[in-house]
N, C-alpha and C positions, 0 to 999 in steps of 0.2 A: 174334533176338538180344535179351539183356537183362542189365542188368547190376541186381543189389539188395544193397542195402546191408541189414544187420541188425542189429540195436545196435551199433553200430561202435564202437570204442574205441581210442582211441591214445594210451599214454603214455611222454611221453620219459625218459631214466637210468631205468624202473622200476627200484625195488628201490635206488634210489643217494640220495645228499640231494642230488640237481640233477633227482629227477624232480618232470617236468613234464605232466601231463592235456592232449595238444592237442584227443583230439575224444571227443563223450561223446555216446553212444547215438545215432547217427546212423542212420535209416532215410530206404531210398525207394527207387523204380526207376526205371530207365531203358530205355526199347522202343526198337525198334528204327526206327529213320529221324528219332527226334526229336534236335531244336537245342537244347540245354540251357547256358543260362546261368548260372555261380555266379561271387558276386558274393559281397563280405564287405570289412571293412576289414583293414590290414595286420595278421598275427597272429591272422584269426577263421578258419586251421584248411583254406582252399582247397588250399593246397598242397598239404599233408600228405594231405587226402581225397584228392584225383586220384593221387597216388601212389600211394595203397590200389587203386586201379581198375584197373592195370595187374600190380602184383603187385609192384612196384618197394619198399614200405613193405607190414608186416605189422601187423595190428591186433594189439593186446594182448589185446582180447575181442571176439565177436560173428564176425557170415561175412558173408561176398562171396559171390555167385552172380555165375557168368558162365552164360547159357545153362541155367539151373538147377542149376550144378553147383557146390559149394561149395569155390571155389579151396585155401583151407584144408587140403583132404583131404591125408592121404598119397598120395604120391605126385601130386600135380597137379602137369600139364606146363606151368610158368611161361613159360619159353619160348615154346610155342606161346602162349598167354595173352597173349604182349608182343607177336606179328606180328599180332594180331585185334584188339590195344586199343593203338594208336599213341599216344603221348605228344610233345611238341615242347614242349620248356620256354621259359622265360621267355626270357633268351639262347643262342637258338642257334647262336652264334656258336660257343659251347664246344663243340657236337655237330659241328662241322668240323673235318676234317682231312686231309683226302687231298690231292693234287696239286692237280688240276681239278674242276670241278664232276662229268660225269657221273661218276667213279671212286667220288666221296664218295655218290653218290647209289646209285651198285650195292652200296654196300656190305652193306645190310642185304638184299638178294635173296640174293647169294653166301654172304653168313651161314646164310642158309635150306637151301642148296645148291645153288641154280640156279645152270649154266654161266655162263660171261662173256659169254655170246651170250643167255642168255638172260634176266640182270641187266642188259645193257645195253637190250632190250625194254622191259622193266618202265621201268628207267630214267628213259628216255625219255618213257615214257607219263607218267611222274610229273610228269616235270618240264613238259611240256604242261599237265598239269593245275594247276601251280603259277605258270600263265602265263609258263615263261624256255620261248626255242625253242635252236636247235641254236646258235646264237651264243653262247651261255653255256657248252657243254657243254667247251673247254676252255682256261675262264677259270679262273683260281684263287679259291677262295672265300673268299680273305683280302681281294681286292682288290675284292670287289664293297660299294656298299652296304647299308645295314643293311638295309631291307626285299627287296633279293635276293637277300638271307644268309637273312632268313626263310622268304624261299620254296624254298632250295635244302633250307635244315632241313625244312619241310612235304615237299617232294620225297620228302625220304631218309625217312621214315615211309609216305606213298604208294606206294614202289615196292613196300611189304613187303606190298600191300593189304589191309591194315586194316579190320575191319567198324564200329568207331568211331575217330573221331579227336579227340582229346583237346587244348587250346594252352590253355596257363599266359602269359596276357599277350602274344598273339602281336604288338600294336600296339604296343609301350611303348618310347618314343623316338623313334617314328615322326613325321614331319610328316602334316599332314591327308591329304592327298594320298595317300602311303603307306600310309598306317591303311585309308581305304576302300577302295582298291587290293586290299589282303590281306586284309580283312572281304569283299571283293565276291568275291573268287575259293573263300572260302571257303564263303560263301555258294551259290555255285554249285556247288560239291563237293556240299553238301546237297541241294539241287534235282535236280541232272542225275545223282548217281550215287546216290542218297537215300543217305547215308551220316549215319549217327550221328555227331552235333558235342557235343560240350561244354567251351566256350568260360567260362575263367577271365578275368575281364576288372573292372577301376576303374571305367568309362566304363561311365554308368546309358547315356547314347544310343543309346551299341552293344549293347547286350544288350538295351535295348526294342524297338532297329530289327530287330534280326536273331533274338532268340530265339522258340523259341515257347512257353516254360516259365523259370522263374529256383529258383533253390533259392540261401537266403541264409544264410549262416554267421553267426555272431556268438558269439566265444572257442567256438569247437570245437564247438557247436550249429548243427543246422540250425532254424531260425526261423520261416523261410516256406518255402513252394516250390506253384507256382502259374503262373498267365498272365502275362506282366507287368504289365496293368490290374489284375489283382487283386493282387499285389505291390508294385506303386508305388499303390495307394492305401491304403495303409499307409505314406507319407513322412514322417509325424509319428515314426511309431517308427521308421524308416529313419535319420530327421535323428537320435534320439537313440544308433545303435547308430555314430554317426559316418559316417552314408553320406548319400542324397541322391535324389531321382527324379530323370528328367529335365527340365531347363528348363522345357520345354514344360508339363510336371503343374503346374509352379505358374500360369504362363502361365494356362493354363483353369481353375484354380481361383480365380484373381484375376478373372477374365472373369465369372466363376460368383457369385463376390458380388456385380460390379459390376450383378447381375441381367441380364446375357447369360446366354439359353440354350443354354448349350455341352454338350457330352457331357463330364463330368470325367473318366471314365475314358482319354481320349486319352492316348497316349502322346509320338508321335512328329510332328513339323514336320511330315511329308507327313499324319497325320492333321489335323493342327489346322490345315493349312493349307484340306483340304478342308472341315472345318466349318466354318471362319469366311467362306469363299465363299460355301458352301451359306446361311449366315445373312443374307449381302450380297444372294446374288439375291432370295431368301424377302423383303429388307426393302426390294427395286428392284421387284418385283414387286406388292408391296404401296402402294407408293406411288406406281407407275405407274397404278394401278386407280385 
C-alpha cells in the first residue's frame, strides 16, 4: 500500500473573486505500515490535504496515487477508495447517528453489502479494537462521553477495514487522560495490526511520542517532512511558522548550553529522562572512583 502525492493543488471559488490557493505543489509518499504525523498551524492546509487522500476533496491540479493508481482516472472507484483510506474528523460526534452504538457502527459494513450478521462481526471486532466491550453495544451515542464518541467514530471507520486510517484531531477537548487513552489505542492499532496512521494533530508531544515521520504544512506548503529529531530541530523556524517543538527540545537545548552533554536531538520526557539518568550514573560512578 502507498499513497503519493504529486504536485498537489487545491484552489478554493477557482475561477470566482473569493478564490483562494489552500495547497501548492504538494509531494510525498506514504508506505505502507508507517505512523505519519502532520502537523501545521490553523489554516496551513491539513485539512484540506487529508481530504485529498481519501477522495472526499479533488485537487485542482497534479495526482493522487493510491497503490500506484492515479485516483484521478476516469472512472476510479472512489467508493472503494473511502473503505481502504478511513477518515475520522475532527468531531465525530457529527458522524453519529443511529440508535445505539453497534447499529451506528454496522453501518459502513452494510453500506459495503455485508448481511446484518455479518456487519455485526465486523462490528464488533471494531469496537474491541477501539477498546468499548459489549456494554456499550446498546448505549446510545449521544449519551456517551466525548472520548467514547471518539472511539465509537474510530469504530465505525474500522469495521469497514481500512488499509490506512486517517484522524483529523482525534484528542481535541479531550482531558489528559482521555487523550492518551485514544493515542494509546491508536497506537496499538499500528503495532498489532500494522495499519497505516496518519494522525492530524496541535500537540508537538503527541506526534514526537507516537510518530515515526512528521510532514509540516505552512499556508498550503509542505515545509518539512522527516523523523521527528530531524523536524524539531528546526524549532527556530517551527517557532517562526507559529508552531513549537516539544518542551522537552528546549529542556536539552538549555541543558546543552549550560555545557551538559545531552543528546539535543531528544524529543520526548521518556528520552530525556533516560539521558539525564544515564548522565547521573556516568557522574556517580565517576565520583565514586
Amino acid at each position: 500500500m502507498s499513497i503519493k502525492a504529486v504536485d498537489l493543488n487545491y484552489v478554493y471559488g477557482g475561477g470566482t473573486a473569493f478564490e483562494q490557493h489552500a495547497l501548492f505543489d504538494v509531494n510525498f509518499e506514504i508506505q505502507d505500515g508507517e505512523f505519519v504525523g502532520i502537523i501545521g498551524h490553523t489554516g496551513s492546509g491539513k485539512s484540506t490535504l487529508i481530504q485529498h487522500l481519501n477522495g472526499l476533496m479533488r485537487a485542482s491540479s497534479g495526482a493522487l496515487y493510491y497503490n500506484g493508481t492515479n485516483i484521478y482516472e476516469d472512472g476510479y472507484d472512489m467508493k472503494q477508495l473511502r473503505t481502504r483510506v478511513g477518515l475520522v474528523f475532527q468531531y465525530p460526534e457529527h458522524q453519529l447517528f443511529e440508535i445505539d452504538v453497534l447499529t451506528d457502527v454496522c453501518f459502513g459494513p452494510k453500506n459495503q453489502g455485508l448481511s446484518k450478521e455479518e456487519a455485526e462481526v465486523r462490528a464488533k471486532e471494531a469496537l474491541r479494537l477501539a477498546g468499548l466491550d459489549e456494554t456499550y453495544y446498546r448505549r446510545s451515542p449521544f449519551e456517551l462521553s466525548g472520548g467514547q464518541k471518539r472511539r465509537v467514530a474510530i469504530a465505525g471507520v474500522l469495521a469497514m477495514e481500512p488499509e490506512v486510517l486517517i484522524l483529523d484531531e482525534p484528542t481535541a477537548g479531550l482531558d489528559p487522560r482521555g487523550r492518551d487513552e485514544i493515542l494509546d489505542q491508536i497506537a496499538r492499532l499500528h503495532t498489532e495490526r500494522h495499519m497505516t496512521i496518519i494522525l492530524v494533530s496541535h500537540s508537538m508531544e503527541d506526534v514526537a511520542r507516537y510518530a515515526d515521520r512528521l510532514l509540516v504544512m505552512n499556508h498550503g506548503k509542505k515545509v518539512f517532512d522527516g523523523a521527528p529529531r530531524e523536524v524539531f530541530s528546526h524549532y527556530k523556524e517551527l517557532e517562526a511558522m507559529g508552531l513549537a517543538a516539544p518542551q522537552v527540545t528546549y529542556l536539552v537545548h538549555d541543558l546543552k548550553d549550560r555545557g551538559i552533554p545531552i543528546d539535543e536531538s531528544i524529543t520526548t520526557v521518556e528520552e530525556a529522562r533516560e539521558a539525564i539518568l544515564s548522565l547521573w550514573r556516568k557522574k556517580a560512578e565517576k565520583e565514586g572512583k
